[in-house]
C-alpha positions, 0 to 999 in steps of 0.5 A: 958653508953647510950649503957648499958641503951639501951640494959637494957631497949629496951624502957621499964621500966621493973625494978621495984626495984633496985635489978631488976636493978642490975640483969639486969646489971648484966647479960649484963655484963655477956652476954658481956664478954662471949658470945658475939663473935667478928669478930675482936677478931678472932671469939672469945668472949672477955674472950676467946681473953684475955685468949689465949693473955696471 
């Protein structure tokens, strides 16, 4: 979780309301499964390992 805070927050309280929060964290996970190629996944980004694996 500390990782999540981290990439949310860089040291800053930018969100003010709830609904800020639940954007961000929304598009972390967004970012985190899809654009976030992997050198260990084949180059791949994690949607796209599942996808070929299946």
């Amino acid at each position: 979780m500390e990782i999540v805070e981290d990439a949310l927050a860089n040291g800053k309280n930018d969100h003010e309301t709830f609904e800020d929060l639940s954007t961000a964290i929304d598009k972390y996970i967004y970012f985190y499964n899809h654009d976030r190629y992997q050198e260990r996944l084949n180059g791949l980004n994690p949607i796209e390992y599942r996808a070929k694996a299946v």
